[in-house]
C-alpha positions as CSV (number, residue, x, y, z in Angstrom):
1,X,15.9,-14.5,-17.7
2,X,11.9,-14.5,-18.0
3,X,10.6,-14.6,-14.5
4,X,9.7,-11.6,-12.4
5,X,12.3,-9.9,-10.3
6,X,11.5,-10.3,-6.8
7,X,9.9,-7.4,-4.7
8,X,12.1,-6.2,-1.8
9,X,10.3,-6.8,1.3
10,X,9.6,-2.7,1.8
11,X,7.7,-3.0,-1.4
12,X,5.7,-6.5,-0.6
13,X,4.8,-4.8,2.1
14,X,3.6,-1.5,0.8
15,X,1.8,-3.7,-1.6
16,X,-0.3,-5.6,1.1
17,X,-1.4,-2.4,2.7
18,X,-2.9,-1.1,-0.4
19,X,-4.8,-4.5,-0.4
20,X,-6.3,-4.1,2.4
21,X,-6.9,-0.7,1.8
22,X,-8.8,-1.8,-1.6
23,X,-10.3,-4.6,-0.2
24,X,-12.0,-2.5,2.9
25,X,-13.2,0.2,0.1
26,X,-11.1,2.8,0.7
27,X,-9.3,2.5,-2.9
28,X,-11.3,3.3,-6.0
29,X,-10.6,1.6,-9.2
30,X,-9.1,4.2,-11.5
31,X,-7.0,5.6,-9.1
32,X,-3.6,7.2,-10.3
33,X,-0.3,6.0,-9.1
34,X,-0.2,9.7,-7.3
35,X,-3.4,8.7,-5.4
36,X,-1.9,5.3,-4.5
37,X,1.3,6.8,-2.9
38,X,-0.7,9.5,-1.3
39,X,-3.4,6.8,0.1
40,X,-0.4,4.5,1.4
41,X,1.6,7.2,2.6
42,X,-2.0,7.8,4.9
43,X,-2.3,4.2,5.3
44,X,1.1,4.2,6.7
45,X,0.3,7.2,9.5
46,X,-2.4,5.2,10.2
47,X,-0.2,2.3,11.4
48,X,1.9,4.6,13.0
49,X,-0.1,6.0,15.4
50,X,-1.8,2.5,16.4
51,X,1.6,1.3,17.1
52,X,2.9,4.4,18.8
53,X,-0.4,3.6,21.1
């Protein structure tokens, strides 16, 4: 097999929030994967809150 496991949906979404994230500036472009699971694990209280609003 050649193709590309598929992402569980946990990770696709994880992946989409860092997106965003990058996309509105908030990512820089050399960041570490330490950074990115700090920045989604921020991103992610961020959601929380809104929803727990």
């Amino acid at each position: 097999m050649t193709g590309k496991k598929p992402l569980q949906p946990e990770t696709e979404r994880f992946k989409h929030i860092l997106i965003q994230a990058y996309q509105r500036g908030e990512l820089s472009d050399n960041m570490t994967a330490k950074d990115m699971v700090q920045e989604l694990a921020n991103q992610l209280k961020q959601m929380l809150k809104r929803n727990h609003k």
